[in-house]
TITOR-919742 format. One line per 4 residues: for each residue x, y, z of N, C-alpha, C. Coordinates in Angstrom, 3 decimals. Each point is the difference from the previous one (the first is absolute). Example, Ala and Ser with C-alpha at 12.3 -4.5 7.8 and 13.67 -1.06 7.14 Angstrom:
% TITOR-919742
13.190 -5.690 7.800 -0.890 1.190 0.000 0.900 1.200 0.000  -0.350 1.050 -0.720 0.820 1.190 0.060 -0.770 1.090 0.730
***
This chain:
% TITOR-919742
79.584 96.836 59.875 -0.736 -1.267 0.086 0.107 -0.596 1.396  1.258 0.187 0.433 0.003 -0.432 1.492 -0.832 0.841 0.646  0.128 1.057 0.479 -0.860 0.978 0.307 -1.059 -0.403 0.239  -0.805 -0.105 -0.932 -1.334 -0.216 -0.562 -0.396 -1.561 1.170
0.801 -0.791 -0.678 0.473 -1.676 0.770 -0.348 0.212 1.776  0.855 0.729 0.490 0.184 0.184 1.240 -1.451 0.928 0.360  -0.103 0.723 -0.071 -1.467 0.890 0.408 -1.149 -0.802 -0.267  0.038 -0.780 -1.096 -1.062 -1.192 0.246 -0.376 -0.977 1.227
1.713 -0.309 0.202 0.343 -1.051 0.870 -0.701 0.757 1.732  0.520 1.217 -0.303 -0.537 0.731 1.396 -1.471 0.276 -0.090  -0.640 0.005 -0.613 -1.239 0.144 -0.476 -0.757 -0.782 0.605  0.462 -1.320 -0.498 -0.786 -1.346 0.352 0.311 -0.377 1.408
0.843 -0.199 -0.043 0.383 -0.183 1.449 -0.513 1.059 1.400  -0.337 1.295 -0.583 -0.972 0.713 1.016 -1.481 -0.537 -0.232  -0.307 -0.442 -1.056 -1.539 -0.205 -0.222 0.345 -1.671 0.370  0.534 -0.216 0.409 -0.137 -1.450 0.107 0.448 -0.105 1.716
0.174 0.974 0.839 0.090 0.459 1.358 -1.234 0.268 0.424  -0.502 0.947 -0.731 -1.371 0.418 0.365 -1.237 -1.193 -0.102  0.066 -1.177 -1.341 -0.866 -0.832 0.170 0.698 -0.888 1.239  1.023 -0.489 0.158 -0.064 -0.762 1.423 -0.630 0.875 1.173
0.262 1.069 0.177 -0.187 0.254 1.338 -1.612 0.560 -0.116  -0.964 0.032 -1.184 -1.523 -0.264 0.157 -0.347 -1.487 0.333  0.742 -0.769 -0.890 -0.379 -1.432 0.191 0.413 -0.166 1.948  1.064 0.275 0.434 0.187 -0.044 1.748 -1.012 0.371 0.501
-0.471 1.728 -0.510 -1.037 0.527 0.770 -1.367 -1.201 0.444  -0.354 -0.338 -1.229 -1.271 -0.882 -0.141 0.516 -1.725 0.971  1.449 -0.097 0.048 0.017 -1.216 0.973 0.052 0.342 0.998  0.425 1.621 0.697 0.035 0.456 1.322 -1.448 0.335 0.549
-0.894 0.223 -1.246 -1.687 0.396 0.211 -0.435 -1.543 0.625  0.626 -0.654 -0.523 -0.507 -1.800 0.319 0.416 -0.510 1.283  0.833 0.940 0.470 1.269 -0.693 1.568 -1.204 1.258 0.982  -0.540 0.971 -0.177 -0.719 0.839 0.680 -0.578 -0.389 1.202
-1.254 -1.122 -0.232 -0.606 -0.565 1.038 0.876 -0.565 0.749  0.425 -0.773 -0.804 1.012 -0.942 1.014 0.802 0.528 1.166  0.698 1.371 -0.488 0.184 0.938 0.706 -0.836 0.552 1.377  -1.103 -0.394 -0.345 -0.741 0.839 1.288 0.456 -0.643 1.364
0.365 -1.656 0.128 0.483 -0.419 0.935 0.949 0.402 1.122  1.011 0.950 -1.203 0.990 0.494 0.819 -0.453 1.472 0.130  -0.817 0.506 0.651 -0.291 1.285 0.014 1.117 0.971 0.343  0.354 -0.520 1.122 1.100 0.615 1.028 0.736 0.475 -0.665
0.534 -0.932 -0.936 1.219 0.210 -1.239 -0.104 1.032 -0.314  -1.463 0.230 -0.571 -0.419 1.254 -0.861 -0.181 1.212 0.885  -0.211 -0.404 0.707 0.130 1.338 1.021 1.192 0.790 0.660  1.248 -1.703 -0.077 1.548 0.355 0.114 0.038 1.454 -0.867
-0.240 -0.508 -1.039 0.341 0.587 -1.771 -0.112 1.331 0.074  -1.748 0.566 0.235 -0.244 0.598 0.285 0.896 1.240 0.686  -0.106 -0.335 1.491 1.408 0.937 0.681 1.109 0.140 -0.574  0.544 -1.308 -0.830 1.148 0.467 -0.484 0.508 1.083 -1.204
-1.041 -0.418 -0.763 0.030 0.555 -1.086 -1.280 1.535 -0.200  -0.815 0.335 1.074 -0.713 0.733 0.387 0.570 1.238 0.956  -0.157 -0.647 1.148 0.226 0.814 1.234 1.534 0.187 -0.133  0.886 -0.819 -0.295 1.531 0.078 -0.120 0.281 1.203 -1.145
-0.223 0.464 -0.674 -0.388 0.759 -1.383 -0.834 1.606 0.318  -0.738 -0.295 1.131 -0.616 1.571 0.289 1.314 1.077 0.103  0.838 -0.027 0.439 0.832 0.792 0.455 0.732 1.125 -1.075  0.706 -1.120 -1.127 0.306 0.683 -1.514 -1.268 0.486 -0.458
-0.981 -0.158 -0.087 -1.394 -0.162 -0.766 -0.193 1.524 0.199  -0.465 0.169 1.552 -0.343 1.145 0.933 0.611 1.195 0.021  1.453 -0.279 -0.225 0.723 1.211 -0.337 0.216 0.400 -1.187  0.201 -0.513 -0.989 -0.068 -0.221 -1.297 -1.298 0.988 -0.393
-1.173 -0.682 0.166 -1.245 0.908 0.033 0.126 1.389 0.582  0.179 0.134 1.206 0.605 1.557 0.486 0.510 1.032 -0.713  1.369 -0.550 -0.707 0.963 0.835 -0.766 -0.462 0.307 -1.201  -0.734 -0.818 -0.529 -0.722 -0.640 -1.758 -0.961 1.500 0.452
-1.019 0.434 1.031 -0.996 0.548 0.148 0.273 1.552 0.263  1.294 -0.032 0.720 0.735 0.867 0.082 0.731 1.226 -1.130  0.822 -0.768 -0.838 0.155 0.105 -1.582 -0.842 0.268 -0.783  -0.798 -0.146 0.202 -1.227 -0.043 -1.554 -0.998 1.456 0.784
0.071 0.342 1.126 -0.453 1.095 0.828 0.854 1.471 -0.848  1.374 -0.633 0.635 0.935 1.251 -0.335 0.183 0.271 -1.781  -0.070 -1.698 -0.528 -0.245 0.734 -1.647 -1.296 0.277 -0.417  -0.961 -0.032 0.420 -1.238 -0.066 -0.647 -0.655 1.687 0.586
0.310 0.450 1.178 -0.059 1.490 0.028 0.798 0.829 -0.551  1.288 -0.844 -0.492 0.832 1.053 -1.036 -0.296 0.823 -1.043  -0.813 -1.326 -0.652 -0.891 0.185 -1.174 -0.935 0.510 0.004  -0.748 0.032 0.980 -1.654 0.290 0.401 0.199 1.316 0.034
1.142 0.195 0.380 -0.073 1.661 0.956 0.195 0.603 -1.663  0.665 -0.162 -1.272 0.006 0.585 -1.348 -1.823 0.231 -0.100  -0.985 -0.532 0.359 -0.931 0.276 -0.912 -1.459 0.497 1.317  1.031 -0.313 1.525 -0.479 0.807 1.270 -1.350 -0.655 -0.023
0.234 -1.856 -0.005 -1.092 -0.646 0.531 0.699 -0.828 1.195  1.057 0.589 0.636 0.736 -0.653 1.063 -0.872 -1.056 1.463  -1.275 0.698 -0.431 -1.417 -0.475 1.135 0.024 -1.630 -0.530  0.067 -0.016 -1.134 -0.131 -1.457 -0.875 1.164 -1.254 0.633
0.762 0.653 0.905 1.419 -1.050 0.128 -0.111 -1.433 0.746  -0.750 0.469 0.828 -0.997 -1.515 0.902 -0.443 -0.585 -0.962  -1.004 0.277 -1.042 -0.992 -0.349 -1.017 1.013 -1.116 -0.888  1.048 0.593 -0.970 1.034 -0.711 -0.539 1.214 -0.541 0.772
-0.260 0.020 1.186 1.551 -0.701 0.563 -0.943 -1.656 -0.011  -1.138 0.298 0.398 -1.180 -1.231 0.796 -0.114 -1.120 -1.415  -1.056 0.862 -1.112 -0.147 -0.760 -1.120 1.428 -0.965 -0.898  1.208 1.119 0.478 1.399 -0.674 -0.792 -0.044 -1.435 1.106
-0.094 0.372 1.208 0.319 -1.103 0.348 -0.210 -1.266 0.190  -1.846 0.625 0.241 -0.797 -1.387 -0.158 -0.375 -0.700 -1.645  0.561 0.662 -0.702 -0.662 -0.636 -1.111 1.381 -0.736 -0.814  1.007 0.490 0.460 1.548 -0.708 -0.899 0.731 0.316 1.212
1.081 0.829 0.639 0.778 -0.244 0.819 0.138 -1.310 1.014  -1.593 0.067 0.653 -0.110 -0.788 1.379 0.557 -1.357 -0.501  -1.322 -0.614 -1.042 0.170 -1.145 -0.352 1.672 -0.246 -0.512  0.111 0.687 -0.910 1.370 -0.526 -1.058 0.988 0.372 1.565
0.279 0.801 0.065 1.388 -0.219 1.178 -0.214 -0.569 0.761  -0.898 -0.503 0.707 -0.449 -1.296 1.077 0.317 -0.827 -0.495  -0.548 -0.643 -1.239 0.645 -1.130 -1.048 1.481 -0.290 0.086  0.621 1.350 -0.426 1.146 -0.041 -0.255 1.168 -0.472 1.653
-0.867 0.694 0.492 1.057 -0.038 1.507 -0.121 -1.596 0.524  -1.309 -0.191 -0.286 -0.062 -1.869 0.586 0.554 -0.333 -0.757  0.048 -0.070 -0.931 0.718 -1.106 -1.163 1.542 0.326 0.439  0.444 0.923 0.202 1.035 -0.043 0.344 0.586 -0.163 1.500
-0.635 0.081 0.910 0.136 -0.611 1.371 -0.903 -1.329 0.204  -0.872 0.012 -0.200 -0.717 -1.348 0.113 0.186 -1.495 -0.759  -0.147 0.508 -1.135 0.410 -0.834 -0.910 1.175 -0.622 -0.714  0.488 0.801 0.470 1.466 -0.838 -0.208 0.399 -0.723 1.298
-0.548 -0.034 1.209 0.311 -0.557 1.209 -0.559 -1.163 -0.276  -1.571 0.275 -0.542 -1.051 -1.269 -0.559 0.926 -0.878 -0.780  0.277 0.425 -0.827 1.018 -0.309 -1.294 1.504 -0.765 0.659  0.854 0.732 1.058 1.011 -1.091 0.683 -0.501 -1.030 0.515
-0.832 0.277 1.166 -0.286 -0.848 0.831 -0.572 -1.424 -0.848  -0.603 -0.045 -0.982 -0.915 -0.956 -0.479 1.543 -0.651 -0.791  0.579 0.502 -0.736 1.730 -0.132 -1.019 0.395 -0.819 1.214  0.367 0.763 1.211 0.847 -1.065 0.939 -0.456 -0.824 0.072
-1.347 -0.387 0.330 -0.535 -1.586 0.376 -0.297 -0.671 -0.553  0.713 0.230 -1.702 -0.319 -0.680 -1.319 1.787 -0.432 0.084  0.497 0.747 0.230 1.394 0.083 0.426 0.818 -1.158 0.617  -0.631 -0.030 1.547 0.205 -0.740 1.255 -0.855 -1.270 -0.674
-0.537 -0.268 -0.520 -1.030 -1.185 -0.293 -0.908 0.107 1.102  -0.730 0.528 0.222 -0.993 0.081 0.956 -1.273 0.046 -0.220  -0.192 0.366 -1.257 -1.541 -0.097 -1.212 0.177 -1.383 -0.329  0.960 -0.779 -0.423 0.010 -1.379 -0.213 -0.201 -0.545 1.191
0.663 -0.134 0.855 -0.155 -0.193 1.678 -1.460 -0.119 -0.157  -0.796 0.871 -0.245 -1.472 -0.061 0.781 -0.791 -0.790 -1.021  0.057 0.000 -1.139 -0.350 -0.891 -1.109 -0.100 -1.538 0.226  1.230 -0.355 1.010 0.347 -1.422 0.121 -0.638 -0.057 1.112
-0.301 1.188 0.835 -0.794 -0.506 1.631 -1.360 0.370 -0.354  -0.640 -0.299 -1.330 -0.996 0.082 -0.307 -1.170 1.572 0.353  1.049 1.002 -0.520 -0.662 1.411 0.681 0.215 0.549 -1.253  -0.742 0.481 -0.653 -0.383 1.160 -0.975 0.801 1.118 0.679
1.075 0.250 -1.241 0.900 1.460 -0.079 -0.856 1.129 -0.256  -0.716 -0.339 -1.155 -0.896 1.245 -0.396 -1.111 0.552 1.230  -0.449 -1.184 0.695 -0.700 0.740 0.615 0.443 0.082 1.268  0.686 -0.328 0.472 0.931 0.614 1.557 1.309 1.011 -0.137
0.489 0.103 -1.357 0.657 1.392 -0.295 -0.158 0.753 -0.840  -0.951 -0.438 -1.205 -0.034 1.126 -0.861 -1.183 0.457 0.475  -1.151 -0.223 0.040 -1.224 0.414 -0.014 0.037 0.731 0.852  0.107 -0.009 1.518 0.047 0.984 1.039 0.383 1.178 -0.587
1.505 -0.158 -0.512 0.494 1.010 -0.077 -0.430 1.690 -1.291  -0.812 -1.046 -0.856 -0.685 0.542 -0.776 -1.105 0.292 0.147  -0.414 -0.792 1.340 -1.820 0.724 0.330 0.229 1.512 1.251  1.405 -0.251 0.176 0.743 1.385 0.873 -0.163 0.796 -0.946
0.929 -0.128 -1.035 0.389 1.322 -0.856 -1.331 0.680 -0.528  -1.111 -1.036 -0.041 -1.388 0.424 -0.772 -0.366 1.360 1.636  0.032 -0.854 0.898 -0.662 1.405 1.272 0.993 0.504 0.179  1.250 0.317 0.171 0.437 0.489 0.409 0.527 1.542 -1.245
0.264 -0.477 -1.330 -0.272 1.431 -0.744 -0.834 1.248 0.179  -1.058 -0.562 -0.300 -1.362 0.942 0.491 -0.257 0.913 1.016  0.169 -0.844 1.228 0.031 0.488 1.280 1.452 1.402 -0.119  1.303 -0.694 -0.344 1.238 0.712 -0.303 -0.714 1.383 -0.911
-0.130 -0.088 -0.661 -0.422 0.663 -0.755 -1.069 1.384 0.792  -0.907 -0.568 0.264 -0.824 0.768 0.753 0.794 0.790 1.018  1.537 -0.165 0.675 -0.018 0.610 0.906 1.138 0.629 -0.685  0.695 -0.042 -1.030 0.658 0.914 -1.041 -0.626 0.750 -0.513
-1.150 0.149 -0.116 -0.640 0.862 -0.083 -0.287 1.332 0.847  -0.730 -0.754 0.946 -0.085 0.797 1.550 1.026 1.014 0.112  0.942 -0.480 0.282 1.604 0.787 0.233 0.291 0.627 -1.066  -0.233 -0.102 -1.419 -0.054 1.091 -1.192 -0.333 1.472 0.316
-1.841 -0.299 0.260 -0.671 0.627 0.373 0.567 1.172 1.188  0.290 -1.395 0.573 0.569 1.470 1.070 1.372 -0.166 0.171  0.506 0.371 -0.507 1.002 0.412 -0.977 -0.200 1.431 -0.704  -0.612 -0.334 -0.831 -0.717 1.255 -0.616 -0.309 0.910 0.913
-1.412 -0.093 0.616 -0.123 0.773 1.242 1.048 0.538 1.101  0.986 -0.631 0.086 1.175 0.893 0.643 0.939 0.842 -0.761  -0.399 -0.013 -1.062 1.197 0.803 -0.955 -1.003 0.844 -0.293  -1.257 0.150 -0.724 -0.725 0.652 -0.252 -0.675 1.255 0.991
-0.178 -0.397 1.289 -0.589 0.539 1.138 0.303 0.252 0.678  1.154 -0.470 0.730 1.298 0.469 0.980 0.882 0.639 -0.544  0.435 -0.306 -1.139 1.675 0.681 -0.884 -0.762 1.063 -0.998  -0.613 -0.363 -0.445 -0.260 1.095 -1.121 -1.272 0.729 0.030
-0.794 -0.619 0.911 -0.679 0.991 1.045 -2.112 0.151 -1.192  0.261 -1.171 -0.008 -1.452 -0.349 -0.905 -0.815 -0.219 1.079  -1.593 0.799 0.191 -1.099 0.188 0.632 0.110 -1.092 0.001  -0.132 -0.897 1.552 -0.559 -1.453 0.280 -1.210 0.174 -0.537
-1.071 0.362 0.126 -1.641 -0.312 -0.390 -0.015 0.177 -1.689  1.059 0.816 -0.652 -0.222 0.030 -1.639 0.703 -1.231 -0.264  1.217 -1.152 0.772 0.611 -0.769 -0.408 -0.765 -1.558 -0.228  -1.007 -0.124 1.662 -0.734 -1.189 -0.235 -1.149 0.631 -0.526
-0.908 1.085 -0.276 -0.887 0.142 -0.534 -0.226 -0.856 -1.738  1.244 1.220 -0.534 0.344 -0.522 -1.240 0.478 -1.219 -0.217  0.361 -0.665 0.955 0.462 -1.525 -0.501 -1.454 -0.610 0.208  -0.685 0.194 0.986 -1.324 -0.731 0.386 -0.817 -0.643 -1.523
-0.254 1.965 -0.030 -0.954 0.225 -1.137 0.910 -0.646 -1.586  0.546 -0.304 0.079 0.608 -0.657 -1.299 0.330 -1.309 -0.846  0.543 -0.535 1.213 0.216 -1.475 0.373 -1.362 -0.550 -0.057  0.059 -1.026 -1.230 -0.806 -0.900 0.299 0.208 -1.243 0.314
-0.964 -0.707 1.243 0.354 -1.148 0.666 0.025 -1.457 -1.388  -1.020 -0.065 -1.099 0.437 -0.915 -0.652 0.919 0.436 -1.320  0.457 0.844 -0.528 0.703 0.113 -0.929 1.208 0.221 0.553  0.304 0.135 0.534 1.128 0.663 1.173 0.771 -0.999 1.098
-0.819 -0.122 0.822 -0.105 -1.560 0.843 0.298 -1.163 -0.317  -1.457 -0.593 0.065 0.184 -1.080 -0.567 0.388 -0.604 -1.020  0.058 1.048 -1.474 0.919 -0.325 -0.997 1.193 -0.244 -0.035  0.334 1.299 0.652 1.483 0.333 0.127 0.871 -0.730 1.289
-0.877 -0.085 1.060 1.015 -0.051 0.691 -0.253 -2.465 0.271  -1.645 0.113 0.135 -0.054 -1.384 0.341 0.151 -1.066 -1.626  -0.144 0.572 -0.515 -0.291 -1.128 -1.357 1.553 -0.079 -0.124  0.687 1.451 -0.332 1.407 -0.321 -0.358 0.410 -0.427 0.620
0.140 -0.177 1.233 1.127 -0.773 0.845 -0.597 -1.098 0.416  -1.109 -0.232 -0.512 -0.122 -1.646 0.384 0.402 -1.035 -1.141  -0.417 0.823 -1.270 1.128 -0.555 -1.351 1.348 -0.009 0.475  0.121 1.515 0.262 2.028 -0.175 0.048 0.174 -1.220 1.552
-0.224 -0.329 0.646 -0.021 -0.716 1.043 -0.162 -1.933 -0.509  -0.926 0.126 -0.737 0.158 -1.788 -0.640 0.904 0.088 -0.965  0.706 1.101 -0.787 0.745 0.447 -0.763 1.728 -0.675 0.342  0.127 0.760 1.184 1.159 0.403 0.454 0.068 -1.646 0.712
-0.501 -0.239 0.653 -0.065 -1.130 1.287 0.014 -1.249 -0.984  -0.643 -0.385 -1.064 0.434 -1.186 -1.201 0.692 -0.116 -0.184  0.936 1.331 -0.679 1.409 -0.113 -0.461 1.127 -0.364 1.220  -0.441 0.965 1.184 0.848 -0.453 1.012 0.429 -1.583 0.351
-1.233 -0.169 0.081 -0.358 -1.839 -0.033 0.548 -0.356 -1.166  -0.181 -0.223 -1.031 -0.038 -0.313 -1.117 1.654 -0.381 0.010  0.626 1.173 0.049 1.557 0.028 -0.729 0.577 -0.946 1.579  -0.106 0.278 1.357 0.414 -0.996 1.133 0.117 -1.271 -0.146
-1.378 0.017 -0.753 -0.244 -1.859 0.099 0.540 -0.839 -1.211  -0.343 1.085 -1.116 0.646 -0.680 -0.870 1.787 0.213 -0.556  1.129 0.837 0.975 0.855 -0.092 0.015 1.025 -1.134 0.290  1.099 -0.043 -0.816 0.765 -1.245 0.104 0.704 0.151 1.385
0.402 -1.080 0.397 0.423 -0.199 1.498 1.453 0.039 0.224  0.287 1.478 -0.335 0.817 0.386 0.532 0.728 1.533 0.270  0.680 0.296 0.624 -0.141 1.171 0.314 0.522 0.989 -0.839  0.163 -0.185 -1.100 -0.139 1.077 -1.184 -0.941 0.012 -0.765
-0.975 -1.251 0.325 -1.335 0.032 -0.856 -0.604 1.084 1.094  0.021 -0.108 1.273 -0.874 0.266 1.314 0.169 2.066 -0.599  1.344 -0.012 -0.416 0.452 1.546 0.361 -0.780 0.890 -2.164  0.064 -1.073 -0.501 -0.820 0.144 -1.470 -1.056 0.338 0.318
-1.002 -0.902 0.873 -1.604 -0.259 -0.013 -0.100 1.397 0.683  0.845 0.612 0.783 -0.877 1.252 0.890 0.279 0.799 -0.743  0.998 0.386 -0.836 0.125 0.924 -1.404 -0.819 0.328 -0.529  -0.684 -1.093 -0.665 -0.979 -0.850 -1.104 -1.018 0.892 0.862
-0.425 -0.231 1.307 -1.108 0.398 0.782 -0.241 1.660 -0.449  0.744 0.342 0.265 0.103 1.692 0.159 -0.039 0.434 -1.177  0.907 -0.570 -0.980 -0.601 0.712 -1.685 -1.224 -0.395 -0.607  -0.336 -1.148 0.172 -1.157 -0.732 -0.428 -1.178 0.911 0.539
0.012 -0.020 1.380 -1.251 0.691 1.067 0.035 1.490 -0.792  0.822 0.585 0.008 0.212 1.871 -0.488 -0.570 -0.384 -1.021  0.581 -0.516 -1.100 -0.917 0.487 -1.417 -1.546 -0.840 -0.297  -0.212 -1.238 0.499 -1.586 -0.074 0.447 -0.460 1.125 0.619
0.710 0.410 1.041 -1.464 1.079 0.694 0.107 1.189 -0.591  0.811 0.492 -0.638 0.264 1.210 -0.961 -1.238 -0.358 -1.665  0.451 -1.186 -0.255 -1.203 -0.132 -1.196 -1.532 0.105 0.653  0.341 -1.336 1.114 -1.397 -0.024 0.896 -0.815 1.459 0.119
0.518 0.662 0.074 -0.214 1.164 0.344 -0.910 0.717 -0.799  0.803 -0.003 -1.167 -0.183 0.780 -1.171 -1.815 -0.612 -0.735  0.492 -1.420 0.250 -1.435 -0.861 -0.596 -0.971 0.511 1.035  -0.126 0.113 0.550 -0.883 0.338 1.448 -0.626 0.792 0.034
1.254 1.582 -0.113 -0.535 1.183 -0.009 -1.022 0.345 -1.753  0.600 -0.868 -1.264 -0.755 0.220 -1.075 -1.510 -0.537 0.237  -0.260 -1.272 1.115 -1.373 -0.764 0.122 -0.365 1.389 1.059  0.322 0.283 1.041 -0.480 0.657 1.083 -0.711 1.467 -0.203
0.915 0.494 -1.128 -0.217 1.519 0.007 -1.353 -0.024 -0.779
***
């Protein structure tokens, strides 16, 4: 009976997480314009949580493209369609890898930085601070930072990709010695730009991107002010973000396919 008691209690209390932080979303949709004032801000954001982030992203993609080269001709070579390895390293990646581990890697470098930084200055009183000097919190720190995470996924994404790709192409064509012209031929001819593309690579990560960047926001701002709430909320960030973009995912790929 306790059992039962307690798993309820956790129950509600996740579904009752998730309606605050839609109800935030829709007051952070409202702080937006207001936002445009501080562009700069958003452009801070941007680099930080963008350009600061290429580096894990880029290599990450490399190795990811790399791997899936060396297992995916393992297999190929059993049924001696090894020509195919460009073809399936490309489609794995753009259609679930790119997006979901891009997701995953911001949320976990980006967003939890999103996620301190916003905790500390809920922390320091510095969101109250600006409240009393008559300045909208939402829209001089949250909003920026969430109209970052919206461009800056995508873009991330796109170049985790790139580096997959060739990734692939160096394991495939240099190491294991796959005809360059059968490697992009067959990926050419296969790949399609909207089922493939833009499904896969722009729709998902612009979901996982307002996804990830809410919650980031979300759990910062609304953390208690202090520094074990601050060190909770980026927790909160990283499990919360993983199993959204893991379901996200799943809902996506059932509408997409």
């Amino acid at each position: 009976m306790n059992a039962r008691i307690e798993r309820n209690g956790v129950v509600s209390n996740a579904l009752a997480q998730i309606g605050a932080c839609a109800l935030f979303g829709l007051t952070l949709l409202g702080a937006v314009p207001g936002s445009l004032r501080h562009f700069r801000e958003t452009l801070r954001q941007v680099w930080f949580v963008g350009a600061m982030s290429l580096t894990i992203i880029m290599t990450c993609g490399l190795f990811v493209g790399m791997v899936l080269a060396l297992q995916l001709y393992d297999v190929l070579s059993i049924f001696g369609g090894t020509s195919a390895t460009g073809t399936v390293v490309a489609i794995a990646i753009y259609r679930e890898l790119g997006p979901v581990v891009t997701a995953l890697l911001f949320a976990g470098r980006a967003g939890t930085s999103i996620t301190a930084e916003i905790g500390l200055m809920r922390a320091t009183d510095q969101i109250d601070a600006m409240e009393m000097m008559a300045v909208d919190p939402l829209a001089y720190v949250a909003a920026p930072r969430f109209l970052a995470g919206i461009v800056a996924v995508p873009l991330l994404t796109v170049m985790f990709c790139t580096m997959g790709v060739l990734g692939g192409h160096l394991v495939g064509v240099s190491w294991l010695g796959i005809d360059n012209g059968t490697f992009w031929s067959n990926m050419t001819a296969t790949v399609d730009v909207w089922k493939d593309i833009v499904d896969g690579v722009i729709v998902k990560s612009f979901v996982f991107g307002i996804v990830v960047t809410l919650i980031a926001v979300f759990q910062g701002y609304t953390t208690p002010p202090t520094s074990e709430g601050v060190a909770y909320a980026t927790t909160r960030t990283v499990v919360a973000s993983s199993i959204a973009i893991l379901a996200l995912d799943f809902v996506l790929t059932a509408f997409l396919v």
